[in-house]
C-alpha positions in Angstrom: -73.1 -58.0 -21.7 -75.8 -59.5 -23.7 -75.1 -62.1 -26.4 -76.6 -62.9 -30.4 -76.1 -66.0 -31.7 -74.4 -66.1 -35.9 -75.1 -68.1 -38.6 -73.5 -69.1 -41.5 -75.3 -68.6 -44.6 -74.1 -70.5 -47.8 -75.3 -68.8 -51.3 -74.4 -70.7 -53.8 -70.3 -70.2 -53.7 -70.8 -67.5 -51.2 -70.7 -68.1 -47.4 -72.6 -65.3 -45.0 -72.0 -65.0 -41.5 -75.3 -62.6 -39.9 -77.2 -63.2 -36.6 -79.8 -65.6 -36.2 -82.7 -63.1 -35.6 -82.1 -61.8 -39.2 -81.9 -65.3 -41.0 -85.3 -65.6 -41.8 -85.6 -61.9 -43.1 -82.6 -62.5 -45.2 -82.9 -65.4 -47.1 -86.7 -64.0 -48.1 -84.4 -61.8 -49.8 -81.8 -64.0 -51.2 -84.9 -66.2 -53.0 -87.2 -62.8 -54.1 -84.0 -61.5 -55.6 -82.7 -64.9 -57.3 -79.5 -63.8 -58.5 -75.6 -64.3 -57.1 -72.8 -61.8 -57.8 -69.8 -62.0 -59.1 -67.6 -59.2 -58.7 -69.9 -55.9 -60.0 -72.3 -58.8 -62.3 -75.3 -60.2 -61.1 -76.3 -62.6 -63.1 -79.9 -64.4 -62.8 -80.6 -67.6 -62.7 -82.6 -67.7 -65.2 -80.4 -66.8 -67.9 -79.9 -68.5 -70.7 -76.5 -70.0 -70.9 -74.3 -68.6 -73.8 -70.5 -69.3 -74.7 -68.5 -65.5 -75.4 -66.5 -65.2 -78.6 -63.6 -63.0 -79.4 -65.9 -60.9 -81.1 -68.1 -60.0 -78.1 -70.6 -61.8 -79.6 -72.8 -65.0 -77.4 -73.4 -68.3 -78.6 -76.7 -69.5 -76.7 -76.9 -73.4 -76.0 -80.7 -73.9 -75.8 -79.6 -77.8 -74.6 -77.9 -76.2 -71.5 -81.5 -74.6 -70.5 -83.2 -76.0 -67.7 -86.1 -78.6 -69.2 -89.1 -76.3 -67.8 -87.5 -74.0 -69.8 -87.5 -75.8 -73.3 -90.8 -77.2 -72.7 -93.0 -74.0 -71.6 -92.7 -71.6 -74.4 -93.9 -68.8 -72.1 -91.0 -69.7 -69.3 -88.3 -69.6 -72.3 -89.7 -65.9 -73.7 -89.0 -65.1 -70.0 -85.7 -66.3 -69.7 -84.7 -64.9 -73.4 -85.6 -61.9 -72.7 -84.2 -61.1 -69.3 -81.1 -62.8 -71.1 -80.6 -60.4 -74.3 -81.7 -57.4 -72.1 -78.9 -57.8 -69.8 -76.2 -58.7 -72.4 -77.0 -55.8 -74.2 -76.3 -53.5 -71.3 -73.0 -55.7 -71.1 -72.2 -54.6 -74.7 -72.7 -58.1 -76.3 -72.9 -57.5 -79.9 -74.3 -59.9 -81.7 -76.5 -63.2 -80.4 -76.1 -66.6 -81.9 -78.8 -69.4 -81.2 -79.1 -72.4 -82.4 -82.5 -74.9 -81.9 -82.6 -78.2 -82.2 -85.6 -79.5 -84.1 -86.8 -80.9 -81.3 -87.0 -77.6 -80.0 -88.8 -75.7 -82.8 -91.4 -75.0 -80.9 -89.7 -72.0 -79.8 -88.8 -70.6 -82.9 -91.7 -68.5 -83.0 -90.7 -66.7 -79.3 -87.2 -65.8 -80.9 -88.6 -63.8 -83.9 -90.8 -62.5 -81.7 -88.0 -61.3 -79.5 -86.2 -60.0 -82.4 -83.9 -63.3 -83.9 -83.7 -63.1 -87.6 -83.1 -66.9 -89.5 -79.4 -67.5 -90.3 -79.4 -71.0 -92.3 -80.8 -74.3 -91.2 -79.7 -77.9 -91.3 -81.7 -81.3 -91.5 -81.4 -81.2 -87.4 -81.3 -77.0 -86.5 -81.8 -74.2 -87.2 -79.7 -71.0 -86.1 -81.3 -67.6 -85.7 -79.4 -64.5 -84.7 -80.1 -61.1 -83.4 -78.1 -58.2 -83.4 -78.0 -55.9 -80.4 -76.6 -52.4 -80.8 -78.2 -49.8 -82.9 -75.0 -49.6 -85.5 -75.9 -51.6 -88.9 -76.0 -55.1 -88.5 -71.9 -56.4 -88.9 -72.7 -60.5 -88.2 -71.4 -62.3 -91.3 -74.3 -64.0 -93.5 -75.1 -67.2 -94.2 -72.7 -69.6 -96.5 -73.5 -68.4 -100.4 -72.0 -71.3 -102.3 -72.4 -74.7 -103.4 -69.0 -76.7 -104.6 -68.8 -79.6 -107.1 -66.8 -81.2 -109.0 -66.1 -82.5 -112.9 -63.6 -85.6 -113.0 -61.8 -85.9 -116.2 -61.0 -89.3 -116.2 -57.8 -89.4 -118.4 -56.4 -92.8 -119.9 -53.4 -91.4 -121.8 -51.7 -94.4 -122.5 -54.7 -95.3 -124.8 -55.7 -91.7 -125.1 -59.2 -91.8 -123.9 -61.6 -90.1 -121.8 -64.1 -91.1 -119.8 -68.0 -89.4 -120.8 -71.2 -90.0 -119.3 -74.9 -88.8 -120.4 -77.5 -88.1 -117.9 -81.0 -89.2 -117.7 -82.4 -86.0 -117.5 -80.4 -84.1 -119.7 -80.1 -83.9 -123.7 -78.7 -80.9 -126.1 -81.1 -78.3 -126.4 -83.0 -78.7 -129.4 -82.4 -82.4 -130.7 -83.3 -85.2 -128.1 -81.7 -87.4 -130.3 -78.1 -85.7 -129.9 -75.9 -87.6 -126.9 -75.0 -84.6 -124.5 -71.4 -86.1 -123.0 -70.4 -84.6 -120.1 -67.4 -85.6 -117.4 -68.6 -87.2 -114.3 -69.1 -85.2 -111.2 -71.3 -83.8 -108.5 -71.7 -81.9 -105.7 -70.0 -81.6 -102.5 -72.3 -83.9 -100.5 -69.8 -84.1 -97.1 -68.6 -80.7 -95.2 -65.1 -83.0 -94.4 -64.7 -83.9 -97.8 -62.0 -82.6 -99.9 -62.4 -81.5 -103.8 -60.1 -84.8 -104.5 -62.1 -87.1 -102.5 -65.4 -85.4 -104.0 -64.0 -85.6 -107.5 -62.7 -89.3 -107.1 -66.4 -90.2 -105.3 -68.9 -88.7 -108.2 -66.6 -90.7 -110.8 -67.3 -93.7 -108.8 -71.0 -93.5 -108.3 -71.6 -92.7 -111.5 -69.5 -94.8 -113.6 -68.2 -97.6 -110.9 -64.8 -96.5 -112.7 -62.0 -95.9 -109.7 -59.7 -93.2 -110.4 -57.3 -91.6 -108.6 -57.0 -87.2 -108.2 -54.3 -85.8 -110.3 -54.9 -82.1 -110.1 -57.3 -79.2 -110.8 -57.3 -78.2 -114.5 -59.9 -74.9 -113.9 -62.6 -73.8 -111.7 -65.9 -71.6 -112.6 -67.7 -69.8 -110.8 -71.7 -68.9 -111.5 -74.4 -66.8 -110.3 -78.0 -67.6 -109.1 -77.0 -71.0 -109.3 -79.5 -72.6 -106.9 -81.6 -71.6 -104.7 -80.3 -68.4 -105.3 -76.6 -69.3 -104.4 -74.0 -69.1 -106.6 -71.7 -72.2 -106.9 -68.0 -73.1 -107.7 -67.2 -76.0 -109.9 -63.5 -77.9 -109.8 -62.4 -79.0 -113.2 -60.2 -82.0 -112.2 -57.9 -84.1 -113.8 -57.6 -88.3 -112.3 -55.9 -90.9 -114.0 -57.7 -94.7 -113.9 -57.2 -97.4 -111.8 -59.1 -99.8 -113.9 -61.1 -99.5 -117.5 -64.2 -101.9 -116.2 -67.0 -99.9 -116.3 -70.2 -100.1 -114.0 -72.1 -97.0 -114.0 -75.5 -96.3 -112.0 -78.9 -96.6 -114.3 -80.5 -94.1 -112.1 -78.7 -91.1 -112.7 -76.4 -92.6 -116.2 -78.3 -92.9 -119.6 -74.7 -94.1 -120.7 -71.2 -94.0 -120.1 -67.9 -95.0 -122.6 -64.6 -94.6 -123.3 -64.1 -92.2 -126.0 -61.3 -91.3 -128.1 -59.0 -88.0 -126.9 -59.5 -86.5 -130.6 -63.4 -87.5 -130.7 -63.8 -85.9 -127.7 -61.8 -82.5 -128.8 -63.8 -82.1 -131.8 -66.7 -82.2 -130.1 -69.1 -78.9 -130.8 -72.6 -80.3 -128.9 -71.6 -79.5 -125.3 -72.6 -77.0 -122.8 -70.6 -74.0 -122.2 -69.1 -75.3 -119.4 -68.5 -78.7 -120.7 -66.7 -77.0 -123.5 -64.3 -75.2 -121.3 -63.4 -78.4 -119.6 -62.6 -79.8 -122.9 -60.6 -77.1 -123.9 -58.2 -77.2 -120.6 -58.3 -81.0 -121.0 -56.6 -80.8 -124.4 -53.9 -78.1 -123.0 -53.4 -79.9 -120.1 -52.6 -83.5 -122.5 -50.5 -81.3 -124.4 -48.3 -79.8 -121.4 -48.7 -81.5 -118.1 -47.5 -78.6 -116.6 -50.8 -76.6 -117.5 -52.5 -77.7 -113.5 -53.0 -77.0 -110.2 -51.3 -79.2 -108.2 -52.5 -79.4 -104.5 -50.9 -79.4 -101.3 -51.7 -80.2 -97.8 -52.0 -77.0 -95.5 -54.1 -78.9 -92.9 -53.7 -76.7 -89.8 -55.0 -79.6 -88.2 -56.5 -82.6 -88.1 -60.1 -81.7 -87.5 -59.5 -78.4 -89.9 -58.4 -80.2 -93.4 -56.9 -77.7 -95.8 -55.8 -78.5 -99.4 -54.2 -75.4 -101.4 -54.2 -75.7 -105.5 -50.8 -74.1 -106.6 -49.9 -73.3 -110.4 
């Protein structure tokens, strides 16, 4: 009875048991076709690696991709497009990607692979593409900016804090002071509308204060940029009456008088409305948003302004 020597064969997690004399023939095969199986899946290797979200939608990590990849623009239109050709015959929805700037080189092979821009930062830029042929469900980008005004509230000696801006004067009559409250912009994505509130009065004024509550909040249109934006009318009571303010943004900065203030008539619409839930708010206390804490956890802070 004649004999064949067998072989074992390992494929990546696989092990293969065949006879000798076909060895050679198979793993011609094995390295032509490139690919390992899991279950009914075949998966190449050269597809891009993506993280799957609950939403059957993939996150691609362009850092994960081999370096041949991120350097050849031609190998990474190769490997993008064998990637969102067999996802979309998986079902995957939609397609996040996000490139680092040192890998904007490749920008150009997404659009040209279908990715549509998403929003940028100072060190990526994420681009998405949507697979089926039902409208386009992928939530846009972020469409608001968030500031803050700080009321700075001395009501012991009923006074307020006011600041004028370099760049800004009444409409109409340089010569008019335009008196604002303190305040800025969210700078920080951890930051808090407290902490904001309690930092703006500080930079600007050298004044530290501490958050009491939110008296109001507006909301406008075509703001910048063509976002709208959400301004926090706060409420902080002084730590100290010293003031230091910054000459590069501050033309001036005082204490003035609660009833000075009310009587005002030369402020911005905006400006106005803070003054007017300033005075109800020294007249009742109660007339706030207090916050609370609703942190679901410690990398997820939460604050929640309650009447």
């Amino acid at each position: 009875m004649g004999t064949s020597s067998l072989a074992l064969v390992f494929v990546g997690p696989f092990c293969l048991v065949c006879k000798a004399t076909n060895l050679s023939n198979m793993l011609k095969r094995v390295v032509q076709r490139s690919s390992f199986v899991f279950g009914a899946r075949r998966y190449s290797k050269n597809l891009l690696v993506g993280e799957k979200d609950v939403f059957n939608g993939l996150t691609i990590d362009i850092t994960k991709a081999p370096q041949h990849v991120k350097d050849d623009p031609t190998e990474f239109h190769s490997a993008l497009k064998q990637t969102l050709e067999t996802h979309k015959k998986e079902g995957t929805r939609g397609v996040w990607m996000r490139i680092p700037r040192e890998s904007s080189k490749l920008i150009p092979v997404a659009i040209d692979l279908g990715f549509d821009f998403h929003h940028t930062e100072l060190h990526y830029i994420m681009l998405t593409h949507w697979l089926p042929s039902e409208p386009n469900h992928l939530p846009r980008a972020p469409q608001h900016f968030v500031g803050t005004g700080g009321a700075v509230v001395d009501l012991e000696k009923r006074q307020i804090l006011l600041v004028t801006e370099k760049t800004e004067y009444f409409p109409g009559d340089k010569n008019v002071d335009y008196w604002k409250i303190p305040g800025g912009q969210l700078d920080n994505p951890d930051e808090t509308i407290p902490e904001c509130a309690e930092r703006e009065v500080f930079e600007e004024t050298g004044v530290y204060a501490q958050f009491e509550a939110v008296l109001s909040f507006r909301h406008l249109h075509n703001f910048r940029f063509a976002k709208s934006d959400l301004y926090f009318v706060c409420v902080l009571k002084p730590k100290h009456a010293e003031i230091n303010h910054d000459p590069r943004e501050i033309s001036k900065c005082k204490w003035i008088p609660l009833d000075e203030y009310f009587a005002m008539t030369h402020l911005r619409s905006v400006q106005l409305a803070a003054m007017k839930c300033v005075k109800a708010w020294v007249e009742d206390p109660s007339k706030c948003l207090k916050d609370y804490d609703v942190s679901p956890k410690p990398t997820h802070k939460g604050r929640m302004y309650v009447v």
